[in-house]
C-alpha positions in Angstrom: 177.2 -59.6 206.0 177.5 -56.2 207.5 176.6 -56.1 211.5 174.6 -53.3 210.5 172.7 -54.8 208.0 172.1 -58.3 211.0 170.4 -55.2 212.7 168.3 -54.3 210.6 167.1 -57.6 210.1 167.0 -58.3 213.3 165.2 -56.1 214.3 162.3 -56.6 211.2 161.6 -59.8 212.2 161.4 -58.6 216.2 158.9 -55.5 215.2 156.5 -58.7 213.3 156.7 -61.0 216.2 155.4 -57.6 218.2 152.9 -56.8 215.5 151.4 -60.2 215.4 151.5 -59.8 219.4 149.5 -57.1 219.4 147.0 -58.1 217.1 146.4 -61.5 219.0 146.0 -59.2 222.1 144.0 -56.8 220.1 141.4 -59.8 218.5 141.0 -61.1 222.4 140.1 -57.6 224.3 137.8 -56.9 221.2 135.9 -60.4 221.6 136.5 -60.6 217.8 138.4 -64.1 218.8 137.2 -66.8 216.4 137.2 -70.9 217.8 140.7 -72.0 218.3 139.3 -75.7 217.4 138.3 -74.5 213.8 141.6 -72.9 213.1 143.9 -75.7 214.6 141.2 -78.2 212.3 141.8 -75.9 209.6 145.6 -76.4 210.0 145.7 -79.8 210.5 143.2 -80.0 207.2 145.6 -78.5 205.2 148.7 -80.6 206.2 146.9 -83.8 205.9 145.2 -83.0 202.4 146.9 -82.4 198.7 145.2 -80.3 196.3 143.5 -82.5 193.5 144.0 -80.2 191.0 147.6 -80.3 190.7 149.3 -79.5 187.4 150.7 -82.7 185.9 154.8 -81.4 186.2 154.3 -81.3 190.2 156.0 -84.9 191.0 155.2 -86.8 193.7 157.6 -85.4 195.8 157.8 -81.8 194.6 156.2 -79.3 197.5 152.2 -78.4 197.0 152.0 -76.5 200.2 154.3 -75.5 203.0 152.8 -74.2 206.8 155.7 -72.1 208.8 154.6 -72.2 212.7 156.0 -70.3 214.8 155.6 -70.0 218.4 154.9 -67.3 220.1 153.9 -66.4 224.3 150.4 -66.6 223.1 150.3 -69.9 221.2 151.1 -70.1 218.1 150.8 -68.7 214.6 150.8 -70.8 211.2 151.3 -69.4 208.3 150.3 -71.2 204.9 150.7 -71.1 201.3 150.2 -73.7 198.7 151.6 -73.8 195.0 148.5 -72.2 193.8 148.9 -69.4 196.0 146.6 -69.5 198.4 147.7 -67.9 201.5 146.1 -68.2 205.0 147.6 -67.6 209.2 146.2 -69.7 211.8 146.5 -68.4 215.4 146.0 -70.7 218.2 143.9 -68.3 219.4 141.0 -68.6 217.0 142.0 -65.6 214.7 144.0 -65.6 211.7 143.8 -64.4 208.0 142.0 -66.2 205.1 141.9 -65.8 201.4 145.4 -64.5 200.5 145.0 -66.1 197.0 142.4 -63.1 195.9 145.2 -60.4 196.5 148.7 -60.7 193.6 151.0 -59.5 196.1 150.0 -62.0 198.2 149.4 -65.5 196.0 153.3 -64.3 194.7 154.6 -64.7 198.2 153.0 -67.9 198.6 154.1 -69.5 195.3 157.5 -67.9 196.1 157.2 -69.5 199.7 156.7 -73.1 198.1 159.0 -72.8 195.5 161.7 -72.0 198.1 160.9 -75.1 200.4 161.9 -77.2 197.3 165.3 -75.7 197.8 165.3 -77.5 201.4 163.5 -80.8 201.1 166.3 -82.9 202.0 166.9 -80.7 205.2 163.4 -82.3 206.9 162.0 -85.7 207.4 159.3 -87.7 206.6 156.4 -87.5 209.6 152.7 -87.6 210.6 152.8 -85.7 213.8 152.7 -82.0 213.7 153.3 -80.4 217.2 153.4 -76.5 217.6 156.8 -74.8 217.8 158.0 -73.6 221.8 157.7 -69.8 221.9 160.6 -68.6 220.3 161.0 -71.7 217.9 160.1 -72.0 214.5 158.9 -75.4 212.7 158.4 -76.3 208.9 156.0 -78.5 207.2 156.2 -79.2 203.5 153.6 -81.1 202.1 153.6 -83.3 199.1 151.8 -86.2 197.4 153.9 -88.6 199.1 152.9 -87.2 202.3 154.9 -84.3 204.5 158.5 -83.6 205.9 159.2 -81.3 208.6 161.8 -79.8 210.1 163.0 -80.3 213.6 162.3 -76.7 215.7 164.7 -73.6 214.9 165.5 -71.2 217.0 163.4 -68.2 215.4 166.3 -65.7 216.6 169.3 -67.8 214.4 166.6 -68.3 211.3 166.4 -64.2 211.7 170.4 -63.5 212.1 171.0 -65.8 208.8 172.8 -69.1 211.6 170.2 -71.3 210.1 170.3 -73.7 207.3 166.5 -72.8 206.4 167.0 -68.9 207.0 165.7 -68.2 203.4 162.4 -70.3 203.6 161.8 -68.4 206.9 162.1 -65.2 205.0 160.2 -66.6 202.0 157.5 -67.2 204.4 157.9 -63.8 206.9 157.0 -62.2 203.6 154.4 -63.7 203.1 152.6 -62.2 206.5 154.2 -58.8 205.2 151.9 -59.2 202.3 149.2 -60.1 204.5 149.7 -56.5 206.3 150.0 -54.7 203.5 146.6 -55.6 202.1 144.9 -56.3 205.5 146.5 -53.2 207.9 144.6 -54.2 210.6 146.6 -57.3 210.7 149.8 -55.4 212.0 147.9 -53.1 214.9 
C-alpha cells in the first residue's frame, strides 16, 4: 500500500473522529442532549436481544447484528446495524442517530457491515460483558442466536492504517456513519 494512499486514509478516519467531536460538542452547548441512560439501555437492548423475525438460512451462529464502539474523549459512540439493515449511533452522551433502515444508502451499509463481521467471527470470543472502548480504542460486538463474541479493544489508529486483523469490519462500519452524514448533514457539523 502506497504511504500516500495510508494518508489519505489516515487522515479520513481523523476528520470523522473530529466530526463526531464536534457534533457531541455541538448537541451539549445546544441543550439538544438526549438521556445518556436511554441510549446506553438502548445499546445494551440491542446486544442482549436477537431479532425474531430472522430468515430461516441465518444459522445459529451466523451474525444478526454487530455494534462498533468506539471511544472517544467524550465517551463513547456505538454504532449499530443488524442484518435487516437497521442502522442506529449511540453516544454516551444521550445523542445519537435513529432509523437508518428508512434511508437505502444506509440499510446497504449496515447489511454490508454484518455481512463483513462474518468474515471475522473466529477472531472474537464468546462474552456477556460489554464495557465501552478507552478513547482511542475500538471494540466489536457481534451478535448471534447463540449469544455474542467480541473482540478484545483495538487501537483505533492501527484499525485505520490497515495493522489490524479487523481493519475491514472497521471500515465496513466507519461507512456506515458516512452514510449517516450523508443523509443526516447535521450529523457531521
Amino acid at each position: 500500500m502506497s504511504t500516500i494512499l495510508v494518508i489519505k486514509i489516515a487522515l479520513a478516519v481523523g476528520a470523522i473522529i473530529v466530526l463526531v467531536g464536534r457534533w457531541i460538542r455541538r448537541r451539549r452547548s445546544s441543550g439538544e442532549v438526549g438521556d445518556p441512560e436511554i441510549m446506553r439501555g438502548l445499546r445494551l437492548h440491542m446486544l442482549e436481544t436477537v431479532p425474531e423475525q430472522l430468515d430461516a438460512s441465518v444459522g445459529p451462529d451466523d451474525p444478526v447484528a454487530i455494534i462498533m464502539d468506539i471511544g472517544t474523549p467524550e465517551g463513547a459512540a456505538s454504532v449499530y446495524s443488524s442484518i435487516e439493515g437497521d442502522a442506529s449511533i449511540y453516544l454516551t452522551n444521550g445523542g445519537g442517530l435513529l432509523g437508518g433502515i428508512g434511508h437505502d444508502s444506509v440499510r446497504a451499509a449496515a447489511q454490508a457491515f454484518v455481512q463483513q463481521a462474518g468474515n471475522h467471527r473466529d477472531e472474537l470470543t464468546r462474552t456477556s460483558d460489554y464495557p465501552y472502548p478507552a478513547d482511542g480504542n475500538v471494540r466489536f460486538y457481534v451478535c448471534t442466536r447463540q449469544g455474542v463474541y467480541a473482540s478484545y479493544e483495538r487501537f483505533e489508529d492501527a484499525l485505520g492504517r490497515r495493522e489490524d486483523a479487523l481493519w475491514p469490519l472497521f471500515y465496513a462500519g466507519q461507512n456506515v456513519i458516512t452514510e449517516f452524514r450523508r443523509v443526516a448533514p447535521e450529523f457531521g457539523q
